[in-house]
C-alpha positions in Angstrom: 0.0 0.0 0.0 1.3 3.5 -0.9 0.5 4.9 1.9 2.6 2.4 4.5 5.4 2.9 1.9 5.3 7.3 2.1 5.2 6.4 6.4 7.8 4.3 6.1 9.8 6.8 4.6 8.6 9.5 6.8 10.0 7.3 9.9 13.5 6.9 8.0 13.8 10.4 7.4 13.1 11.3 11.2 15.7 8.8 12.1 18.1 10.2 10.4 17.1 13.4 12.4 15.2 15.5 9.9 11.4 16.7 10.4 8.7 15.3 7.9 5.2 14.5 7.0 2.4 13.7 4.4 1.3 17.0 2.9 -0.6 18.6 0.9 -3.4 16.6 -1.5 -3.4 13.7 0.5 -4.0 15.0 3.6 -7.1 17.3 2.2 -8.3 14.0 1.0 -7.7 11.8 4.0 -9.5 14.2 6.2 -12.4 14.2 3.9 -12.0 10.5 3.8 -11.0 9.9 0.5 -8.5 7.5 -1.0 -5.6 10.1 -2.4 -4.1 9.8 -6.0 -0.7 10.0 -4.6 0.7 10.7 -1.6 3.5 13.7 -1.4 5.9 14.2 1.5 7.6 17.5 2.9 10.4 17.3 4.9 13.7 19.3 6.0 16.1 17.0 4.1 17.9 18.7 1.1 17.2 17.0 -2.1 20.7 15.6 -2.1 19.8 14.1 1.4 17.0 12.6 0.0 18.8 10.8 -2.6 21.6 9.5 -0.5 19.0 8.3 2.1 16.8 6.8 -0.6 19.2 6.1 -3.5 16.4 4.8 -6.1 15.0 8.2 -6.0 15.7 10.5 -8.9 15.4 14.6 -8.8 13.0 16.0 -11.0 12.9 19.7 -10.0 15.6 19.2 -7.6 16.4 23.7 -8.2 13.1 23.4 -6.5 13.3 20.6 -3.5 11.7 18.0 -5.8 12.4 14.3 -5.6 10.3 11.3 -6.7 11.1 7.7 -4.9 9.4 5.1 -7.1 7.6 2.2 -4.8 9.1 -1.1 -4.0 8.8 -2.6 -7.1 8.9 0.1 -9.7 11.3 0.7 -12.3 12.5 3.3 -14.3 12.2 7.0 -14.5 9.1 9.0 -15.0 6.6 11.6 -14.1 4.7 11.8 -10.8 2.4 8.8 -10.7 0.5 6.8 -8.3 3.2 4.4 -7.7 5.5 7.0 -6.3 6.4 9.3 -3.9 7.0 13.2 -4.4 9.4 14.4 -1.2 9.8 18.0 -1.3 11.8 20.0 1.0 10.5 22.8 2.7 11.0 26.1 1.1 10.4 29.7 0.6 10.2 30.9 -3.1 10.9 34.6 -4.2 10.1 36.3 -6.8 7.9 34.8 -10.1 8.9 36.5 -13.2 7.6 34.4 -15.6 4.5 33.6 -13.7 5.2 30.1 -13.0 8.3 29.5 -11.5 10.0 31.3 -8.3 13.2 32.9 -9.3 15.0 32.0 -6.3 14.2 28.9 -4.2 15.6 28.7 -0.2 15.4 25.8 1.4 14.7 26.4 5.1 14.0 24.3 8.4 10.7 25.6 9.0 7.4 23.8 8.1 5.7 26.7 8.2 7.4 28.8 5.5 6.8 26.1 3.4 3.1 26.2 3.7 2.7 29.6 3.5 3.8 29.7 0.0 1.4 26.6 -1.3 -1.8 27.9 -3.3 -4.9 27.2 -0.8 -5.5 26.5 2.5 -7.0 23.2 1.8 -3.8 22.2 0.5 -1.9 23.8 3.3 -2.3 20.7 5.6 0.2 18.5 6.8 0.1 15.1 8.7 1.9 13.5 11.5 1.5 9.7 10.8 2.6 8.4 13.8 0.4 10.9 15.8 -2.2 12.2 13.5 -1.4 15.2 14.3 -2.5 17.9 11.7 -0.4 21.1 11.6 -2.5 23.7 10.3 -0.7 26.8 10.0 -3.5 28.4 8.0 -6.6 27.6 8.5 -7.2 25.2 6.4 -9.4 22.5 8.5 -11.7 25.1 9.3 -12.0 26.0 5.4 -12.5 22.3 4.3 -15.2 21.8 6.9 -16.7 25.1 5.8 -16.4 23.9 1.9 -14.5 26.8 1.4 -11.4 27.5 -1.2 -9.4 30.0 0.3 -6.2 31.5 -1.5 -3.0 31.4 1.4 -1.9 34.6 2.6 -3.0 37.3 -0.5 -4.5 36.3 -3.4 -3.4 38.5 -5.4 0.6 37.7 -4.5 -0.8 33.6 -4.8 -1.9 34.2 -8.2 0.6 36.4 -9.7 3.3 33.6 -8.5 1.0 31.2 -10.5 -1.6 32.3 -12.7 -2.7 28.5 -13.7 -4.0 28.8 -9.7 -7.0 30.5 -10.8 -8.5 27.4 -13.0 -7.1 25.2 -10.1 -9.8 27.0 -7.7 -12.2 26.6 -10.0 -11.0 22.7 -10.3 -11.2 22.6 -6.3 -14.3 24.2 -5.7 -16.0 22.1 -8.4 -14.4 18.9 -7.0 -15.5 19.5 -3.5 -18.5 20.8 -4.1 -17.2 24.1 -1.7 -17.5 27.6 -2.3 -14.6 30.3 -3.5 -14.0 32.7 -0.6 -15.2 36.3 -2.1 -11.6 37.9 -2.2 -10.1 35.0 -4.1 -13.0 35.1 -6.4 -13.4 38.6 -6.8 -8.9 38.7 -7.6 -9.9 36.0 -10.3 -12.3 37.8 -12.1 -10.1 40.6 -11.8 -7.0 38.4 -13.1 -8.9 36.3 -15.8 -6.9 37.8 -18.5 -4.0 36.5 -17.2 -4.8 32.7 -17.9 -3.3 33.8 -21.4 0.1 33.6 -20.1 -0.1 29.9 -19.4 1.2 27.4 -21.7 -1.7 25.5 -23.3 -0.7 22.9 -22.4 -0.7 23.4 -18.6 -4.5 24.7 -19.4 -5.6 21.7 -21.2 -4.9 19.5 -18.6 -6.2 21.4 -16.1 -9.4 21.6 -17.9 -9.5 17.9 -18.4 -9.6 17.1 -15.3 -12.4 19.4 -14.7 -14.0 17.4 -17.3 -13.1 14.1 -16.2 -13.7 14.4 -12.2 -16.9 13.8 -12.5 -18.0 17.7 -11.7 -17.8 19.0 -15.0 -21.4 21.1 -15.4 -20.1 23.0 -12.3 -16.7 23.6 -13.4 -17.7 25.3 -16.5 -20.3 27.1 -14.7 -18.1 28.7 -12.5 -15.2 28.9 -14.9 -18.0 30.9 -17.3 -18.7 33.2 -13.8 -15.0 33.9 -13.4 -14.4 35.3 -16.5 -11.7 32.2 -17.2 -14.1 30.4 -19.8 -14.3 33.7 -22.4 -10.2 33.0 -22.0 -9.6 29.4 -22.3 -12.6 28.5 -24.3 -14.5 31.3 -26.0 -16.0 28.6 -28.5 -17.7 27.7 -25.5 -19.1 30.8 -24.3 -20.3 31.4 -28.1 -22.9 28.5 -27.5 -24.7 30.7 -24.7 -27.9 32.4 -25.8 -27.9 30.5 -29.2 -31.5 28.9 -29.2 -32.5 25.5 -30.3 -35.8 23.7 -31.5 -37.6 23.4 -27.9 -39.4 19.9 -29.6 -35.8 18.1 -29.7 -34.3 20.7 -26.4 -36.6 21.1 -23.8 -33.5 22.1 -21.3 -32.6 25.1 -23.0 -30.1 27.0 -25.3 -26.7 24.9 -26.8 -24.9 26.4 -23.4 -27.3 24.7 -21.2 -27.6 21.8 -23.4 -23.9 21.3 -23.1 -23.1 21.7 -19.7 -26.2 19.1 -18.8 -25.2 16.5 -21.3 -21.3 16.7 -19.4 -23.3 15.7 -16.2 -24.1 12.3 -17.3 -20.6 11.4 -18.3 -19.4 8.3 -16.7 -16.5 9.3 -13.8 -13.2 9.6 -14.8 -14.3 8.8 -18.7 -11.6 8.9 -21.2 -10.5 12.7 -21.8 -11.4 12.3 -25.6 -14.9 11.1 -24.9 -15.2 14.2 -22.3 -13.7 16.9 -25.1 -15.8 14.8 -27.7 -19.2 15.7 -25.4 -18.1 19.7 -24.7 -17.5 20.2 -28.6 -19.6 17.9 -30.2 -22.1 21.1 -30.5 -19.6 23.7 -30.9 -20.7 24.4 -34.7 -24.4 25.3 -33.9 -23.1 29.0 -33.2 -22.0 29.3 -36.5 -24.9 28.1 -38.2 -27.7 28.9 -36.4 -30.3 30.7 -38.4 -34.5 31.0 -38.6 -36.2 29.2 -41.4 -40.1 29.1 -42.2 -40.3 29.8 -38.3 -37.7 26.6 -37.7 -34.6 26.9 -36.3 -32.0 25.1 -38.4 -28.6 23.9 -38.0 -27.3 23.3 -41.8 -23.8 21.5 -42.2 -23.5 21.9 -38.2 -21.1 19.0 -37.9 -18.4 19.6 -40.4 -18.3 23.3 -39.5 -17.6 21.7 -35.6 -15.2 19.4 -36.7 -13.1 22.3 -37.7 -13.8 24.6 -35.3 -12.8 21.4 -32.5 -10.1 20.9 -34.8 -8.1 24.0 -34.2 -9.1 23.9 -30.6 -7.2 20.8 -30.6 -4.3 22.4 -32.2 -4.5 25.6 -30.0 -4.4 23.0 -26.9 -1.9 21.1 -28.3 -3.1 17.6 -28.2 -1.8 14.6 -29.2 -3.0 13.3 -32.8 -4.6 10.1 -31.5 -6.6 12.3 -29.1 -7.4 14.7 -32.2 -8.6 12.1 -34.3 -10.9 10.5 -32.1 -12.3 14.1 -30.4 -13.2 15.0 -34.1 -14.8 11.6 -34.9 -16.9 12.1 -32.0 -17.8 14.8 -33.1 -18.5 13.9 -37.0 -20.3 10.6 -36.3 -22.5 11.8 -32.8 -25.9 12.7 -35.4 -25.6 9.6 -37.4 -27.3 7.5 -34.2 -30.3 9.4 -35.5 -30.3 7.1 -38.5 -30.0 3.5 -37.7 -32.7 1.8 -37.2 -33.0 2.8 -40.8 -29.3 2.2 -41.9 -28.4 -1.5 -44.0 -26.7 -4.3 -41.8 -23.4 -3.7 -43.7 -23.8 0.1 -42.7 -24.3 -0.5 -39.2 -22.1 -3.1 -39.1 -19.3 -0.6 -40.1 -20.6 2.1 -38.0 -20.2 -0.6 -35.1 -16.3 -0.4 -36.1 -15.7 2.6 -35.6 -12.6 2.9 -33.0 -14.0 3.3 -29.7 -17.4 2.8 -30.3 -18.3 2.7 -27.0 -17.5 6.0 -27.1 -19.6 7.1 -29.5 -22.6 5.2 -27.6 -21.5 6.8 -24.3 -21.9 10.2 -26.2 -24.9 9.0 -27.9 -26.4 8.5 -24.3 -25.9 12.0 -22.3 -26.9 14.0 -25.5 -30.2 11.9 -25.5 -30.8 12.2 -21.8 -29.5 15.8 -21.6 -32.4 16.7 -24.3 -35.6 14.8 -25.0 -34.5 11.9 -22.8 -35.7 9.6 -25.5 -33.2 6.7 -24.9 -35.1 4.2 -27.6 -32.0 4.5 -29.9 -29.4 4.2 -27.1 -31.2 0.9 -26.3 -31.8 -0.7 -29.9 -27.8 0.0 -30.8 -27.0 -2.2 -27.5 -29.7 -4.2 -28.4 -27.9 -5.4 -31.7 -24.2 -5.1 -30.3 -25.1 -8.0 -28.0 -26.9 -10.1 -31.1 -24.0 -9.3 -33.1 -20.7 -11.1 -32.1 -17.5 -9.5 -32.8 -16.2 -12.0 -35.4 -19.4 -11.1 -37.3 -18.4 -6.9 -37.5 -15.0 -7.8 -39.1 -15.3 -10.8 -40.3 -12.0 -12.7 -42.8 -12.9 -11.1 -46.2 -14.0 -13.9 -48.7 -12.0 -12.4 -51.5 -8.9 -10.2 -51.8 -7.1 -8.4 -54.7 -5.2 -11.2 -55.4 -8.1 -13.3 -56.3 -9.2 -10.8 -58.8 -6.3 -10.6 -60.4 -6.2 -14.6 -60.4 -9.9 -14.4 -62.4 -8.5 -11.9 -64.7 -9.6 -8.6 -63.3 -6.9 -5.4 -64.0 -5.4 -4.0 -61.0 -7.3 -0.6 -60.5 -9.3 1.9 -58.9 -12.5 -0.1 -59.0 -11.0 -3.1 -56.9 -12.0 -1.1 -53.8 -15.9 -0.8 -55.3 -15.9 -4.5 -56.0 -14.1 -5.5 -52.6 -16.6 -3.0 -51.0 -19.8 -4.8 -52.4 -18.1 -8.2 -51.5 -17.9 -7.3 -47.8 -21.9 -5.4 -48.0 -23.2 -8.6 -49.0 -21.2 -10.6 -46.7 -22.0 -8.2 -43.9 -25.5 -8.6 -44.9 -25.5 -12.6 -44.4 -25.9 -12.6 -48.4 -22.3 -14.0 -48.9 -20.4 -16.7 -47.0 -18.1 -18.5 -48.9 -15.0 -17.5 -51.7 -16.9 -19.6 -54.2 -20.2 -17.5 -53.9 -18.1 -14.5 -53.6 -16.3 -14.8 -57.0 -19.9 -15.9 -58.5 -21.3 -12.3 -57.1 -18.5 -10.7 -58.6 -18.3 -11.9 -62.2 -22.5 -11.6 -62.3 -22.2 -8.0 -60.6 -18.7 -6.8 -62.5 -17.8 -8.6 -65.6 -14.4 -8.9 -66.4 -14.9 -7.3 -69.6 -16.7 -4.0 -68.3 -13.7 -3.3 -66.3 
């Protein structure tokens, strides 16, 4: 267990005569009995201390008191992750020039200057393991059973040192379910600008894990009442006002639609099904317009699929994520058509990476509009009459075979391949022999 393993290390540190203790995250979430993510520890070691008491760890912002010490059975070098454990030693940190990073790190002796210069008081907390003691140099306890986010010490000196803490409030408050104390709230609006000066990268995970926590619909809310949203995401904030048939969307305009449907995401869902459900209605702003007293929608999808497309550039993700937000996106209206679509055409639809999710996305926008989940339920309906083998099943004929019956090598192969696997998708086809017999009946050699 992680947590015996970040003790154990807490009682070899103090035997070698240094102070430490869990901190930070895992302390917030232990008193509000949760199971942490990770578990961090602060201590007065040095980072070369650290190293030569635990020699398997490896610095990783060591300027900045940073060391990671995988678990008893890891291996290798990497980021933070669950398996191990971030000891940082206490510090003060002067000056932030760039808005990110201090420009001079002091390691000190003193627990207390190193809470003072952490982001919120929830976070502020640190935990004697062997006593459970809490040291609470700031109030934090009293904010987490209030359901409070408090900035330490000034807000506005907390932000300027880190302007990514603003959506990390946000983040918090939505996580928790707690409220933004009024000054930090009223220095974020006043700061939203600022956001611009974070890499995009820092930004886009921090807003997928808005998305992904399970507290999404709140998160935007308040990142729209902050002023952060018009910053981050103004593609977002675009949808607001922007009206929609009230037959198909009861709940509201594409805004409300949008935040509702992220409510019935599954918890920690894959990031590119999350992005997929924020965007897959980001081109109805664009394209909204009255006809015969009808609002329509005309080409919404392709013109969101490029809109969502330079998002994903501006955010910098990967091109696996890319692909699969935009499909999301491209494919989430065509559930509208099949129980009227051929078997070959659902079949392929069905193949589609990741269908689940599609489905998934399928679900929430149904349940976040009309609530109508008849479709939801005939697609599963024939995903559990269809076995897999039957969705991509060996092809009966290949290229070679054509060119073994005398067919030229050309563009048509695909077409003829293409009809081969409709009618053997269709249960019309299910041997090579009737395969070649469809194709010489359906493309003779000599019209090719």
């Amino acid at each position: 267990m992680l947590r015996l393993f970040a003790n154990s290390m807490i009682t070899t540190l103090r035997q070698r005569g240094f102070l430490a203790y869990l901190a930070g995250g895992c302390v917030r979430d232990l008193l509000l009995k949760r199971e942490p993510a990770d578990y961090d520890v602060a201590t007065s070691a040095t980072p070369a201390q650290v190293m030569e008491i635990f020699p398997e760890g490896y610095g990783v912002g060591a300027q900045f008191g940073v060391v990671l010490v995988p678990a008893p059975g890891e291996t290798g070098k990497g980021e933070h992750n669950s398996r191990t454990i971030e000891v940082a030693t206490f510090r003060s940190d002067h000056g932030y020039s760039d808005g990110r990073h201090p420009d001079e790190v002091r390691f000190t002796l003193d627990p207390r200057e190193d809470v003072i210069r952490r982001d919120f008081t929830i976070n502020g907390l640190m935990l004697d393991p062997e006593t459970n003691e809490v040291l609470d140099f700031v109030g934090g306890r009293e904010d987490l059973e209030n359901g409070i986010i408090r900035a330490i010490g000034e807000p506005e000196r907390r932000f300027a040192e880190d302007k990514l803490r603003m959506l990390r409030a946000v983040r918090f408050a939505a996580r928790f379910d707690h409220q933004i104390e009024e000054q930090t709230l009223v220095t974020i609006k006043r700061r939203a600008r600022e956001i611009q000066v974070v890499s995009r990268e820092r930004v886009r995970d921090e807003l997928t894990r808005m998305l992904i926590e399970g507290r999404a619909r709140r998160a935007f809310l308040l990142l729209d009442d902050t002023g952060l949203l018009k910053e981050v995401l103004p593609e977002i904030t675009a949808m607001k006002g922007v009206e929609q048939p009230p037959e198909f969307h009861p709940e509201g305009d594409v805004f409300v639609h949008t935040l509702l449907l992220l409510e019935y995401l599954p918890h920690l869902c894959p990031l590119t099904l999350a992005w997929g459900a924020l965007l897959h209605d980001v081109g109805k702003p664009a394209t909204f317009r009255r006809a015969a007293d009808r609002i329509r929608f005309d080409d919404h999808v392709d013109v969101g699929v490029k809109i969502a497309e330079n998002i994903c550039a501006r955010l910098r993700f990967s091109n696996d994520d890319t692909a699969q937000i935009l499909a999301l996106i491209d494919n989430h209206m065509r559930f509208g058509h099949v129980s009227r679509m051929k078997e070959s055409t659902l079949k392929r639809f069905f193949r589609l990476p990741g269908f689940d999710q599609h489905l998934a996305l399928h679900r929430a926008d149904s349940l976040a509009s009309h609530g109508n989940l008849a479709t939801y339920e005939f697609v599963r309906q024939k995903l559990t009459e269809t076995p897999v083998q039957n969705l991509r099943p060996r092809p009966l004929i290949t290229g070679d075979d054509l060119i073994s019956e005398g067919y030229r090598p050309g563009a048509r192969f695909r077409e003829i391949l293409g009809a081969v696997e409709d009618a053997q998708l269709e249960g019309r086809l299910a041997s090579h022999e009737a395969a070649l017999k469809f194709v010489k009946s359906s493309f003779p050699p000599d019209r090719l």
